[in-house]
N, CA, C and O atoms as a CHARMM CRD file, in Angstrom:
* protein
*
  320
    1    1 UNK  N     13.57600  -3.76700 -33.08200 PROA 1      0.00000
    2    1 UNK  CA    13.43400  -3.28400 -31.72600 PROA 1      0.00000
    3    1 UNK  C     13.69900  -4.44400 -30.76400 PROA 1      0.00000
    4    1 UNK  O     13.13100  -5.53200 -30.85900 PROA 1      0.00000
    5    2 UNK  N     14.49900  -4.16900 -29.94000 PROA 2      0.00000
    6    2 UNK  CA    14.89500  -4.99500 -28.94000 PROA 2      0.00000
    7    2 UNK  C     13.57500  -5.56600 -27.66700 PROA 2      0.00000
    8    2 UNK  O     12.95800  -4.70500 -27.03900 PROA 2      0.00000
    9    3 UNK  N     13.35400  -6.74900 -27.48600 PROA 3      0.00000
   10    3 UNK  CA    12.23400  -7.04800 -26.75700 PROA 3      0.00000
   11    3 UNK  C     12.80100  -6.41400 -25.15700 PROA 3      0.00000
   12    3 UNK  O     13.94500  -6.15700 -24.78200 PROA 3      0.00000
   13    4 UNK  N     11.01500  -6.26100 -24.19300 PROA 4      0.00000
   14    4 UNK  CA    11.65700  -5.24000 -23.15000 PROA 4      0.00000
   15    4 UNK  C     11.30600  -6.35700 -21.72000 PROA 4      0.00000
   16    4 UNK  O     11.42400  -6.00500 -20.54600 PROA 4      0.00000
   17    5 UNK  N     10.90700  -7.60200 -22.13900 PROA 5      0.00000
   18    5 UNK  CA    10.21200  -8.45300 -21.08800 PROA 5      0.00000
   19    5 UNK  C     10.74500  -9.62900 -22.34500 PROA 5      0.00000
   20    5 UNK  O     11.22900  -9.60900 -23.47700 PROA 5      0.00000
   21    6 UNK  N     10.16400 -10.92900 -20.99000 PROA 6      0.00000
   22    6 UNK  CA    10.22900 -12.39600 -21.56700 PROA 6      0.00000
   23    6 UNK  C      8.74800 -12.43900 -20.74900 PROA 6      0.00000
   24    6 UNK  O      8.19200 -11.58500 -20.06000 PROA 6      0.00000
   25    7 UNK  N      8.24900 -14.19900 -21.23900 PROA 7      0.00000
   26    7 UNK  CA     7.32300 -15.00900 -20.83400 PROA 7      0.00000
   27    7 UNK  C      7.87700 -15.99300 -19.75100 PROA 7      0.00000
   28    7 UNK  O      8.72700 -16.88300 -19.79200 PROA 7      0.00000
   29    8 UNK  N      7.11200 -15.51800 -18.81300 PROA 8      0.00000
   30    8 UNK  CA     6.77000 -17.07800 -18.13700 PROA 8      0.00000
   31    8 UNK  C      5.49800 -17.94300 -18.47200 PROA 8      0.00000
   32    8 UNK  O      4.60700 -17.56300 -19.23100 PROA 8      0.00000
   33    9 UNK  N      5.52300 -19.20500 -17.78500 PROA 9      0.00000
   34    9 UNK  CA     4.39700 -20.09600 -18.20400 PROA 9      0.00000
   35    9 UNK  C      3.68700 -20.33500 -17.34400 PROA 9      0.00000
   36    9 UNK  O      4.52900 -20.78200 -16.56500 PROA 9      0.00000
   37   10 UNK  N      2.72100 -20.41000 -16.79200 PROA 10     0.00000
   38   10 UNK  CA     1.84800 -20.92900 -15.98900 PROA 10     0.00000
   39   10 UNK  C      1.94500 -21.94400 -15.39700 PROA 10     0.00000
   40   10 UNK  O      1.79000 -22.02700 -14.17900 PROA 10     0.00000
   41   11 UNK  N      2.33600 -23.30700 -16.47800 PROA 11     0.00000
   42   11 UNK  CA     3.29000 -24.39300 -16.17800 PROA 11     0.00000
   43   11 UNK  C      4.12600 -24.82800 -15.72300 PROA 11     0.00000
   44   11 UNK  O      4.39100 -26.02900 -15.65600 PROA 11     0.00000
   45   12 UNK  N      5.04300 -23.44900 -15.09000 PROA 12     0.00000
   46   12 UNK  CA     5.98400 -23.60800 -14.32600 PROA 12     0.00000
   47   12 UNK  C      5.93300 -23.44800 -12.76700 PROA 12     0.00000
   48   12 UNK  O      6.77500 -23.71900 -11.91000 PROA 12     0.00000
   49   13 UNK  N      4.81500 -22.98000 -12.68800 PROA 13     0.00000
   50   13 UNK  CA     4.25500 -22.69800 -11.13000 PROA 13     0.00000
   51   13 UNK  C      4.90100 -23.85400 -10.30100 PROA 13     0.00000
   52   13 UNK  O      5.71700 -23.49400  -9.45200 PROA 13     0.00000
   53   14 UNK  N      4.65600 -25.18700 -10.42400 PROA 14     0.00000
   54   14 UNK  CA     4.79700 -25.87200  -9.56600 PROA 14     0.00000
   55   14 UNK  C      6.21100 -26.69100  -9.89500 PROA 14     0.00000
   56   14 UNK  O      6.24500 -27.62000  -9.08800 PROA 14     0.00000
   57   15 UNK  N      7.05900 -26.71900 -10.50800 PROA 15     0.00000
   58   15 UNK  CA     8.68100 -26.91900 -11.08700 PROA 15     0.00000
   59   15 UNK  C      9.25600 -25.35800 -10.01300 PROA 15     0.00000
   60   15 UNK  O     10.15800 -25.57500  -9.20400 PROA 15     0.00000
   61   16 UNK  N      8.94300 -24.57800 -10.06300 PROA 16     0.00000
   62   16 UNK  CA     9.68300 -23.15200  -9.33100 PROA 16     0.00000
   63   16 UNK  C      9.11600 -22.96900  -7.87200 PROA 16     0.00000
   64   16 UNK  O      9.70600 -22.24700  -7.06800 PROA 16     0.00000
   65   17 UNK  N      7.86500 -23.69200  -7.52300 PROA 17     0.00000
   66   17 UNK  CA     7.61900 -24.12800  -5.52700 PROA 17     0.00000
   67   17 UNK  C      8.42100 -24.79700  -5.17200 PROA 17     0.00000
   68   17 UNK  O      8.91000 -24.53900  -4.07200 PROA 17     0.00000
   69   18 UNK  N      8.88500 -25.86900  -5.87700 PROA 18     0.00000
   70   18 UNK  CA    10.07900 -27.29900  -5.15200 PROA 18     0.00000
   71   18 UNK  C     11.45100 -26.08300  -5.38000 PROA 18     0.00000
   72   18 UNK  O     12.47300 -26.46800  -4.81200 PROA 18     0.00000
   73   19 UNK  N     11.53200 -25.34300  -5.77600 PROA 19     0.00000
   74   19 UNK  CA    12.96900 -25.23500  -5.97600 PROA 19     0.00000
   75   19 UNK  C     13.25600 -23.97000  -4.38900 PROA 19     0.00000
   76   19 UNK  O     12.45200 -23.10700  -4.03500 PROA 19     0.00000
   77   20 UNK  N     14.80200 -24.31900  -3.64100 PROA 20     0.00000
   78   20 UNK  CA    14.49700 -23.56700  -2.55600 PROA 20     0.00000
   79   20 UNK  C     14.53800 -22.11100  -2.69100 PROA 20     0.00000
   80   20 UNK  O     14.98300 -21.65600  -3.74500 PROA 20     0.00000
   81   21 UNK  N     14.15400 -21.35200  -1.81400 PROA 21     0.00000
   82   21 UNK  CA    14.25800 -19.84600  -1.99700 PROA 21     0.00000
   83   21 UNK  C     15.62900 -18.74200  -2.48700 PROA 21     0.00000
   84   21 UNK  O     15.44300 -17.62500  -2.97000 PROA 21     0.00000
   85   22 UNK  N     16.90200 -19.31900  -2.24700 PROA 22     0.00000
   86   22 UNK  CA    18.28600 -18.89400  -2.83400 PROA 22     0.00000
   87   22 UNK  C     18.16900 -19.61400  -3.99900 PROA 22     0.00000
   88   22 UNK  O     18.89600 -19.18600  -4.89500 PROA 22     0.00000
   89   23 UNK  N     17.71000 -20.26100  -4.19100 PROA 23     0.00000
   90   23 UNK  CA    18.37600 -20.80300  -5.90400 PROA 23     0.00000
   91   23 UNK  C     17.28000 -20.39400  -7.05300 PROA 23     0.00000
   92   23 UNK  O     17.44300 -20.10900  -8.24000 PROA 23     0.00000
   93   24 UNK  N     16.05000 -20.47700  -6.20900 PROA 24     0.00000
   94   24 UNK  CA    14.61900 -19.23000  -6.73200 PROA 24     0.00000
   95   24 UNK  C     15.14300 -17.65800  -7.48400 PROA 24     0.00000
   96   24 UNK  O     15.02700 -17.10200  -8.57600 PROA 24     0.00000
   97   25 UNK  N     15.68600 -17.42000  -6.33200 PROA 25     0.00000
   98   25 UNK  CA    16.31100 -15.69700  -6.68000 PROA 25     0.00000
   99   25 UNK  C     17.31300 -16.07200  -7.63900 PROA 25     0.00000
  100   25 UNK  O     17.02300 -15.66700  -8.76500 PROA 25     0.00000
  101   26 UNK  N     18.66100 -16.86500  -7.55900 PROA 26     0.00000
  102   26 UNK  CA    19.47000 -16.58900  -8.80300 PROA 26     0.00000
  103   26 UNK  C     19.16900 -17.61100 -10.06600 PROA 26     0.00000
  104   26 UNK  O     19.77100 -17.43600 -11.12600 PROA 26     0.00000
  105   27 UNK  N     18.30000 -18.59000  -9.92800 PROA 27     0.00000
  106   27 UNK  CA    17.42200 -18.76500 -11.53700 PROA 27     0.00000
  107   27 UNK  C     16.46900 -17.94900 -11.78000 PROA 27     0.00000
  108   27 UNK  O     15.97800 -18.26600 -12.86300 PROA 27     0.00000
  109   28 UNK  N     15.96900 -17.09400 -11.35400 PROA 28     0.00000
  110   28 UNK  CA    15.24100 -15.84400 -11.82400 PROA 28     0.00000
  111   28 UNK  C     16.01700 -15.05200 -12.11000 PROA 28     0.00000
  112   28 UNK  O     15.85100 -14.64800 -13.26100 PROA 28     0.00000
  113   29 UNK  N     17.13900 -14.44000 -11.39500 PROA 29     0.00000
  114   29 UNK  CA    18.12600 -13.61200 -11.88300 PROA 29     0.00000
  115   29 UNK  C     18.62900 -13.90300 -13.14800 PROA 29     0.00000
  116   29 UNK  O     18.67900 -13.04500 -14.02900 PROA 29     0.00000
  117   30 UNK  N     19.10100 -15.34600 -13.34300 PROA 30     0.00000
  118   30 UNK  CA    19.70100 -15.63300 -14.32600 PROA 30     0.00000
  119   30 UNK  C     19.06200 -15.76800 -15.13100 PROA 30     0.00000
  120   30 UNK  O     19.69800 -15.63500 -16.17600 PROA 30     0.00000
  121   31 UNK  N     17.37500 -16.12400 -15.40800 PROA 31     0.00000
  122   31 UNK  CA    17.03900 -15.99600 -16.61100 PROA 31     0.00000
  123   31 UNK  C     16.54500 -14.75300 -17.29500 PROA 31     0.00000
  124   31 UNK  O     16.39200 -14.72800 -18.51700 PROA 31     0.00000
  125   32 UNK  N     16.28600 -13.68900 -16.49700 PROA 32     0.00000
  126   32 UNK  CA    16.28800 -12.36200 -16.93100 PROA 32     0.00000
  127   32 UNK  C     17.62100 -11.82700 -17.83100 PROA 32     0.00000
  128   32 UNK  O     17.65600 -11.41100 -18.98900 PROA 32     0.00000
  129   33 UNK  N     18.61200 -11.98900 -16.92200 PROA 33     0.00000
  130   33 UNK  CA    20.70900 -11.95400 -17.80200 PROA 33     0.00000
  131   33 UNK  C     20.42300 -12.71200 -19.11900 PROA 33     0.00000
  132   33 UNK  O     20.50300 -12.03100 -20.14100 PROA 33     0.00000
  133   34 UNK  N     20.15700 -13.78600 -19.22800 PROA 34     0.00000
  134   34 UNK  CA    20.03900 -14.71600 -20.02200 PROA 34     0.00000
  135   34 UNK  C     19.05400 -14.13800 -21.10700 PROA 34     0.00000
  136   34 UNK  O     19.63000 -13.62800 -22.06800 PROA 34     0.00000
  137   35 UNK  N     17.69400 -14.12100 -21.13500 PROA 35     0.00000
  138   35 UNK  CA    17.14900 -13.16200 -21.91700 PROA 35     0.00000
  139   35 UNK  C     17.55100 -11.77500 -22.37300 PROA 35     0.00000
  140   35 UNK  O     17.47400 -11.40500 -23.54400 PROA 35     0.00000
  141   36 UNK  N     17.94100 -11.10800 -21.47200 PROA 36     0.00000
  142   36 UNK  CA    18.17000  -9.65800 -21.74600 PROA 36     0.00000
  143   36 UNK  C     19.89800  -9.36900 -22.56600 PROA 36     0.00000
  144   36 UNK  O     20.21600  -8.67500 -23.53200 PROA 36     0.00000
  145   37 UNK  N     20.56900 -10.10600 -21.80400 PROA 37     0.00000
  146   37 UNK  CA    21.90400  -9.38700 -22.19900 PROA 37     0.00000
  147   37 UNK  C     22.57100 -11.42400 -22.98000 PROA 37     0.00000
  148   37 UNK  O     23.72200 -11.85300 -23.06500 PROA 37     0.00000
  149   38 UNK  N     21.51800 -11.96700 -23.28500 PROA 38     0.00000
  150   38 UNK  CA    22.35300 -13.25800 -23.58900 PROA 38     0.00000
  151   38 UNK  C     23.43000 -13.86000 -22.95700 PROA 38     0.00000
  152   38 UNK  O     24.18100 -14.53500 -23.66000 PROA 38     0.00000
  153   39 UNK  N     23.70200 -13.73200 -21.53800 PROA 39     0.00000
  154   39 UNK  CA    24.77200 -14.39400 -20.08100 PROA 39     0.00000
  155   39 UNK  C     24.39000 -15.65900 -20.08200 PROA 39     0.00000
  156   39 UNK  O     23.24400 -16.03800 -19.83900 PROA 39     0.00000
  157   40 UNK  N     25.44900 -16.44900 -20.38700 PROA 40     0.00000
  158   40 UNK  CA    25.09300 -17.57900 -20.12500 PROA 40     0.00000
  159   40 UNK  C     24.82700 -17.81000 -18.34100 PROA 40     0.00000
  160   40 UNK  O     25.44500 -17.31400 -17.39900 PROA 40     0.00000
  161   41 UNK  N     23.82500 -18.62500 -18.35000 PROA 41     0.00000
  162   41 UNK  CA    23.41400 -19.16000 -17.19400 PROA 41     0.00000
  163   41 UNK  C     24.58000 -20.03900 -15.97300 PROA 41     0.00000
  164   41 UNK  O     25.54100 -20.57900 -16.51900 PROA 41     0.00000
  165   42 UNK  N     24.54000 -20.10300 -15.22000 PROA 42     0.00000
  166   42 UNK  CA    25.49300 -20.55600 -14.02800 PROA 42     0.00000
  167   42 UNK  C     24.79400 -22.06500 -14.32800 PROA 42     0.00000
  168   42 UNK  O     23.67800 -22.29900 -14.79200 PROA 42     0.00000
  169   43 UNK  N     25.81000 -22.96800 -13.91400 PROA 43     0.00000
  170   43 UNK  CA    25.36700 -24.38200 -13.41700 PROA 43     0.00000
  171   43 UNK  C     24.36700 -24.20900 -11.96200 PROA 43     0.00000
  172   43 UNK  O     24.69300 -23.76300 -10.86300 PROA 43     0.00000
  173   44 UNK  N     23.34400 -24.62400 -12.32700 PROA 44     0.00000
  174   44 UNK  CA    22.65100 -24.99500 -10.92800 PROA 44     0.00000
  175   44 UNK  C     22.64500 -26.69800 -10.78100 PROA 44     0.00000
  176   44 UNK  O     22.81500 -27.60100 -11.59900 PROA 44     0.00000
  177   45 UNK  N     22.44400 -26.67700  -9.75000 PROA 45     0.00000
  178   45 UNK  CA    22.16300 -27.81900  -8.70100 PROA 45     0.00000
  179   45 UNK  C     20.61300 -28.24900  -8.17800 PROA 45     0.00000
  180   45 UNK  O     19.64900 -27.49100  -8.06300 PROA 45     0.00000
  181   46 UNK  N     20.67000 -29.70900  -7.89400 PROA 46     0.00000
  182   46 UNK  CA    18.92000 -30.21100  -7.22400 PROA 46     0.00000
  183   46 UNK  C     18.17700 -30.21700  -7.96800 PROA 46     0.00000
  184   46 UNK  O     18.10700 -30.98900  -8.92400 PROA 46     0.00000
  185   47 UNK  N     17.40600 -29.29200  -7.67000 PROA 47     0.00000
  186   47 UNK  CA    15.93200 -28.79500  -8.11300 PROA 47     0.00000
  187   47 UNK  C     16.00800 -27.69600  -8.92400 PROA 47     0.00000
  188   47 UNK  O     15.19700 -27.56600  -9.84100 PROA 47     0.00000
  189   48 UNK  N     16.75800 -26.98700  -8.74500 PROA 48     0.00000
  190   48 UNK  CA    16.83700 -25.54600  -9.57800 PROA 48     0.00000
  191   48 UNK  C     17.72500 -25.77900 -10.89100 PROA 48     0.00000
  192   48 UNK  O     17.76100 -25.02400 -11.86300 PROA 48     0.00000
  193   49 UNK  N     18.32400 -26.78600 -10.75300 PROA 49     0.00000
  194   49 UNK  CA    18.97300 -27.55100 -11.85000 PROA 49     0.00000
  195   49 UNK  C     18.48600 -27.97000 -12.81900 PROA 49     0.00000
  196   49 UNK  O     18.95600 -27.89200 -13.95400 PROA 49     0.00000
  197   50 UNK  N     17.04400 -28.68300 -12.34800 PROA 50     0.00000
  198   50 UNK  CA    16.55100 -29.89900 -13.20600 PROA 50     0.00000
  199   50 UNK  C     15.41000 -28.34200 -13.86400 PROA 50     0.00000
  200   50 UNK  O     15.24500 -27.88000 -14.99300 PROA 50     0.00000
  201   51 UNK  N     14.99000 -28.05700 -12.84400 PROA 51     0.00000
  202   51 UNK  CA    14.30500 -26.58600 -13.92300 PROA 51     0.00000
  203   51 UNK  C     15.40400 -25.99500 -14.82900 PROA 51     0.00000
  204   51 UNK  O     15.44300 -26.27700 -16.02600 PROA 51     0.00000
  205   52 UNK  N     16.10200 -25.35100 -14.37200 PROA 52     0.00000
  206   52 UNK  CA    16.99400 -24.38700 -15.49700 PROA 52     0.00000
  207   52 UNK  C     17.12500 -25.36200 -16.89300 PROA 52     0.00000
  208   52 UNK  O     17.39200 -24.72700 -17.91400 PROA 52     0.00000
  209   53 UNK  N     16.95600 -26.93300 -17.05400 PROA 53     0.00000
  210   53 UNK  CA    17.27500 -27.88500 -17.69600 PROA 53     0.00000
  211   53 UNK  C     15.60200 -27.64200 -18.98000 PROA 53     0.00000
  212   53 UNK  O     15.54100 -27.86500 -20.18900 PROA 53     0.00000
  213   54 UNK  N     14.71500 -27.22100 -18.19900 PROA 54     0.00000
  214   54 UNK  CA    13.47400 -26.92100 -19.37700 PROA 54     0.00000
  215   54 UNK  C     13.20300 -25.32700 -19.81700 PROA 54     0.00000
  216   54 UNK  O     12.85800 -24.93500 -20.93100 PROA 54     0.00000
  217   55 UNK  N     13.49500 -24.40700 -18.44700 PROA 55     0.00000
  218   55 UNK  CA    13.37300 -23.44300 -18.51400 PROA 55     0.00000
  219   55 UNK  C     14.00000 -22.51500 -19.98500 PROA 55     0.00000
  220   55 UNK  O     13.40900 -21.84800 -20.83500 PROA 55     0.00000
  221   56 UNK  N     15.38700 -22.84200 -19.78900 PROA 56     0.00000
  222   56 UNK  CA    16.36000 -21.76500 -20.78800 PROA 56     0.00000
  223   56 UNK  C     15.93000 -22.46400 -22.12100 PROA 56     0.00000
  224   56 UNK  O     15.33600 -21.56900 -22.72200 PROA 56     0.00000
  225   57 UNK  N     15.91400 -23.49500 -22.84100 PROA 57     0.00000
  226   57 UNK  CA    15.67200 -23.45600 -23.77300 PROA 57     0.00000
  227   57 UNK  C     14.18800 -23.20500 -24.20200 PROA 57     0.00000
  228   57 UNK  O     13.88000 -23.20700 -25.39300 PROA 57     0.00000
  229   58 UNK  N     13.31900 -22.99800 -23.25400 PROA 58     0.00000
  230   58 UNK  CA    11.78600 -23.15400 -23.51400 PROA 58     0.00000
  231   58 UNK  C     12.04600 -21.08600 -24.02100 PROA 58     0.00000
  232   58 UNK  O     11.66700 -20.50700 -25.03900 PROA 58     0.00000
  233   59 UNK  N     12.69600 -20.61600 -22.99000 PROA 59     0.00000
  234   59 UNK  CA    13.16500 -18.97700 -22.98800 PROA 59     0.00000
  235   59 UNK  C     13.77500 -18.77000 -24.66600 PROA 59     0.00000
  236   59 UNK  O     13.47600 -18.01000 -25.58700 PROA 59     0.00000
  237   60 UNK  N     14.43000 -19.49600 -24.55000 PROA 60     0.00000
  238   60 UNK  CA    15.19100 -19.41600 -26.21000 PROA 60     0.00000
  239   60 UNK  C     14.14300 -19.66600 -27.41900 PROA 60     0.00000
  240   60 UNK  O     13.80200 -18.82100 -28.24600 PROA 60     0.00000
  241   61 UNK  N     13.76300 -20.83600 -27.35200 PROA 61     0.00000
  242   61 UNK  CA    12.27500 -20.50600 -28.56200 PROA 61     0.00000
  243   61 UNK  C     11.73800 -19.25900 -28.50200 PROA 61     0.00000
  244   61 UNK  O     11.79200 -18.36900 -29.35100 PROA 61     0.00000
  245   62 UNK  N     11.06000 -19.26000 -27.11900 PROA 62     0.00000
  246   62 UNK  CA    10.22600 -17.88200 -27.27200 PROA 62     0.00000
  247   62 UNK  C     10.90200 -16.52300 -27.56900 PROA 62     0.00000
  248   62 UNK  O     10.28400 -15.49700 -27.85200 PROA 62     0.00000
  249   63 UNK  N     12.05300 -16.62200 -27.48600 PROA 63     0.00000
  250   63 UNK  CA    12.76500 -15.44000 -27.75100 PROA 63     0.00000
  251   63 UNK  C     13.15400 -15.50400 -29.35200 PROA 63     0.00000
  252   63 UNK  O     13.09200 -14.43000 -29.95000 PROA 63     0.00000
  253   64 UNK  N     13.57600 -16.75200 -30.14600 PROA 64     0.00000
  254   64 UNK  CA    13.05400 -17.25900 -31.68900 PROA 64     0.00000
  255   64 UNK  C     12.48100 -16.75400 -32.09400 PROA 64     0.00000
  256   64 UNK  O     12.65800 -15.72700 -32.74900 PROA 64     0.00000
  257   65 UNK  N     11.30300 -17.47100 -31.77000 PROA 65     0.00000
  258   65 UNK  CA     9.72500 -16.95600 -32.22700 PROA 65     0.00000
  259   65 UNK  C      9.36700 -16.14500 -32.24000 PROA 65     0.00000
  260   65 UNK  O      8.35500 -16.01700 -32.93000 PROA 65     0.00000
  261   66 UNK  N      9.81300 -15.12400 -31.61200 PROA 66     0.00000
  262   66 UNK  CA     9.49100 -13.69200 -31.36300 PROA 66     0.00000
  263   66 UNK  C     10.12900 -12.85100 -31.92900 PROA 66     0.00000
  264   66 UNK  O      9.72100 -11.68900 -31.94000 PROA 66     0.00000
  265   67 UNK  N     11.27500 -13.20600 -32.53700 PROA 67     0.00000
  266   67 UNK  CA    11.97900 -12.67400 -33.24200 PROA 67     0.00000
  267   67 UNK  C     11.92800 -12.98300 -34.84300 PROA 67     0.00000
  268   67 UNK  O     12.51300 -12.40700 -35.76000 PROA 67     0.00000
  269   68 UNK  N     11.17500 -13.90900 -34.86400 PROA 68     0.00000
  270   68 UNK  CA    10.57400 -14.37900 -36.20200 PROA 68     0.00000
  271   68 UNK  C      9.37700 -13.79500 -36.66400 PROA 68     0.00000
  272   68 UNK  O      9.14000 -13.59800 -37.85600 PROA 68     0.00000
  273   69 UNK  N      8.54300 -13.48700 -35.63500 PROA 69     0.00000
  274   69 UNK  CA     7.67800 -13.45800 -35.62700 PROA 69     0.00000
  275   69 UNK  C      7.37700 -11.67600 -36.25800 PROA 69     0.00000
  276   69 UNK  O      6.44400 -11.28900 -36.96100 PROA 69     0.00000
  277   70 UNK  N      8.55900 -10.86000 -35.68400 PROA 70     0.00000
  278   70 UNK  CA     8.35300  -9.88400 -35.89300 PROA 70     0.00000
  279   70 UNK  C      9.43000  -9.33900 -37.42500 PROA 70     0.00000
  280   70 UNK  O      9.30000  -8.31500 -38.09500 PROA 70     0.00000
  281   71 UNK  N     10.29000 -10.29100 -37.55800 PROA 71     0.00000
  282   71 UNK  CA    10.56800 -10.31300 -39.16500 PROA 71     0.00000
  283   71 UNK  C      9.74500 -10.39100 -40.33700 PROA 71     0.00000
  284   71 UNK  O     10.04100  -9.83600 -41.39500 PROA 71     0.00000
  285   72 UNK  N      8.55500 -11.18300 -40.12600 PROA 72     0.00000
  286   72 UNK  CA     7.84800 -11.43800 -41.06100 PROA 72     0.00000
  287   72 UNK  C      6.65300 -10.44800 -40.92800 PROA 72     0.00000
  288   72 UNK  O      5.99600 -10.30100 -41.95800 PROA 72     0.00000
  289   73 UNK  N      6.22300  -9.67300 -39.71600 PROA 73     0.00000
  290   73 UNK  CA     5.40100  -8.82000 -40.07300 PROA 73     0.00000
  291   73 UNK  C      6.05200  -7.57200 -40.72000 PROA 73     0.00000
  292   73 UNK  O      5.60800  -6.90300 -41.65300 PROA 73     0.00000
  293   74 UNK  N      7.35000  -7.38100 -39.93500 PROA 74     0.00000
  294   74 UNK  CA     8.17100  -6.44700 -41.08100 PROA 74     0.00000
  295   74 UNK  C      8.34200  -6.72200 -42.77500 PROA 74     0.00000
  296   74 UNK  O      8.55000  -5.86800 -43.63600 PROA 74     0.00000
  297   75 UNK  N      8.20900  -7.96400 -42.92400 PROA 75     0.00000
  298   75 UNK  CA     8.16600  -7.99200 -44.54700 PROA 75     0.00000
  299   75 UNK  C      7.02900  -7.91400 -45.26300 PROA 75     0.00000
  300   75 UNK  O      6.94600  -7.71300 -46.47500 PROA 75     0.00000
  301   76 UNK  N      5.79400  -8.14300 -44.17800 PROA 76     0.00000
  302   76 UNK  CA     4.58000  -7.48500 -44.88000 PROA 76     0.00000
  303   76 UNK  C      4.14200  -6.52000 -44.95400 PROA 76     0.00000
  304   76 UNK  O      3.37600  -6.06100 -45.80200 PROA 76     0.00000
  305   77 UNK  N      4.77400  -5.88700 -43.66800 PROA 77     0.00000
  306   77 UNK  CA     4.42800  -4.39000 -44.04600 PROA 77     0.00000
  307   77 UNK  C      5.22400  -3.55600 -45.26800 PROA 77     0.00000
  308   77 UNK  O      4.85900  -2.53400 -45.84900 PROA 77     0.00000
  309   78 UNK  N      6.50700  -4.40000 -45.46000 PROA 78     0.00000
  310   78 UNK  CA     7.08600  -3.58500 -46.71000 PROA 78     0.00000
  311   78 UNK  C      6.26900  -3.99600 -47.92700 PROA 78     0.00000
  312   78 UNK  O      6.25600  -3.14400 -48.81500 PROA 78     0.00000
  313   79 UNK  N      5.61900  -5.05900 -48.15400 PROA 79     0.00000
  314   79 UNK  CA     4.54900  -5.59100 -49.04100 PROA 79     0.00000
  315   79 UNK  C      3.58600  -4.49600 -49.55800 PROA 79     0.00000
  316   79 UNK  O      3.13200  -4.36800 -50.69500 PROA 79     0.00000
  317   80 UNK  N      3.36400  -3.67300 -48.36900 PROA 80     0.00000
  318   80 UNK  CA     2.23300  -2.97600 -48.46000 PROA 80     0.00000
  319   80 UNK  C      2.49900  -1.79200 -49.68400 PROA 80     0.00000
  320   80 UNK  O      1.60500  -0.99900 -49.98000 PROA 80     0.00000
């Protein structure tokens, strides 16, 4: 089953205040594309740059992991 949401972090609260309000909207845009339909991300710039630089791969584990995560309960339930 295809996941229907991603995670944000709590941690990012204050990395996504410095960044300005247009580049806010399309690194949010883009990491939704990016999660959902796998789009690679646009080059950003500044501040929204140096985030997109922790953000997407922090997105990619969790999207891993989550996908691991739910392989292996599928193999225990065939266990059963």
């Amino acid at each position: 089953m295809k996941q229907k949401g991603m995670l944000l972090y709590y941690d990012w609260i204050e990395p996504f205040s410095l960044v300005e309000e247009e580049d806010f909207k399309r690194l949010i845009l883009a990491m939704l594309r990016y999660h959902a339909y796998g789009t690679k991300p646009p080059v950003f710039k500044g501040t929204a740059g140096i985030v997109a630089q922790f953000v997407f791969p922090q997105l990619e584990r969790a999207k891993t992991n989550s996908e691991n995560g739910r392989k292996g309960a599928l193999a225990l339930h065939k266990q059963d």
